[in-house]
C-alpha positions as CSV (number, residue, x, y, z in Angstrom):
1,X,10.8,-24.4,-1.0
2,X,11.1,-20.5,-0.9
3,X,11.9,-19.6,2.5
4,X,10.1,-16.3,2.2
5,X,12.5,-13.5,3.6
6,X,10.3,-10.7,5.8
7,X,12.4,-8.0,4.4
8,X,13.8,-6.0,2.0
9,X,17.7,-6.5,2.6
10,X,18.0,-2.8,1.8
11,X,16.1,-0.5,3.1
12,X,14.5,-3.2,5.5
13,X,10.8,-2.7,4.2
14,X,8.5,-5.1,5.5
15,X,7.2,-7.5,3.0
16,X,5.0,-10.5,4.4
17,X,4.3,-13.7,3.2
18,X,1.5,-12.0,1.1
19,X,3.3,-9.1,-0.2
20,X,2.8,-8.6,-3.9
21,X,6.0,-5.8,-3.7
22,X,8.3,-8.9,-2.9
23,X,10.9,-9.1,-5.5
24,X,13.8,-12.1,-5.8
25,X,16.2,-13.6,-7.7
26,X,17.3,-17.3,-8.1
27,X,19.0,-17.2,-4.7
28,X,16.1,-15.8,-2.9
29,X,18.0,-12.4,-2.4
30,X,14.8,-10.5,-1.5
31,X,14.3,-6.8,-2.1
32,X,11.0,-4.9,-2.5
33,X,9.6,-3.7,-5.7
34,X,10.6,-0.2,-5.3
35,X,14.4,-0.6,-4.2
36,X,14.6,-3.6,-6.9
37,X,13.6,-1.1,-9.6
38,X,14.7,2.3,-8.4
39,X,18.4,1.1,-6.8
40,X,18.9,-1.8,-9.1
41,X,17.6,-1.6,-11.9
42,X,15.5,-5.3,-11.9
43,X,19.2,-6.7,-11.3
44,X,20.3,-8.4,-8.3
45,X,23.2,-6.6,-6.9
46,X,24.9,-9.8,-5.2
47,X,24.4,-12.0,-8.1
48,X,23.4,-10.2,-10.8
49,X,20.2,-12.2,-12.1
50,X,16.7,-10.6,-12.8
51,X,14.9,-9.9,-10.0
52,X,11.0,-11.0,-10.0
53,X,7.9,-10.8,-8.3
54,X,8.1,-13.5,-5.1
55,X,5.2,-15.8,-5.6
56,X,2.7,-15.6,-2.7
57,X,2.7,-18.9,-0.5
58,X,-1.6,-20.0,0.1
59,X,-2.4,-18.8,3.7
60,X,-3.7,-22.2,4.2
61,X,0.1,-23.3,3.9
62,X,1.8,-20.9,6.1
63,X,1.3,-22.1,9.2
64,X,2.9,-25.8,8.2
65,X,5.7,-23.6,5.7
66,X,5.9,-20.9,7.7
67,X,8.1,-17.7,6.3
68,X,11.8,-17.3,7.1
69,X,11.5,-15.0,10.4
70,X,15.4,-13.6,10.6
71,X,15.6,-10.2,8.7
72,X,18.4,-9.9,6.3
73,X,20.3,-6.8,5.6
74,X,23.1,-6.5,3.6
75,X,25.5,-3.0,2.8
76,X,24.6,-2.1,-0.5
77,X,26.5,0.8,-1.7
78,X,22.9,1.8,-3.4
79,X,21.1,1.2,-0.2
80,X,23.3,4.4,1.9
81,X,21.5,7.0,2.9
């Protein structure tokens, strides 16, 4: 099961369970639309695979698979500044 990050991990964006600006690779490195398109190109930059739209989990769901609640931020030399 996706564990449904809360953030982007580089510029920290919020991106809830709902979020259609979610965007992740294979590994569930999770980014928002804009910094996956505008930083990397629609390429993850710890992995390298295509980055995708994160499906949304039914509301109906969340509160028995409820969304990863630690924020994760990693140091990107595209997300400085």
């Amino acid at each position: 099961m996706l564990s449904l990050r809360p953030n982007c991990e580089c510029c920290d964006a919020d991106l809830p369970p709902g979020s259609d600006a979610a965007r992740i690779c294979s590994f569930e490195c999770t980014f928002c639309a804009d910094c996956a398109e505008t930083r990397f190109g629609g390429a993850c930059p710890n992995c390298g695979g295509e980055l995708v739209r994160r499906p949304v989990r039914p509301a109906a769901l969340l509160g028995r698979f409820p969304p990863q609640s630690d924020r994760v931020s990693k140091a990107h030399a595209a997300c400085a500044g």
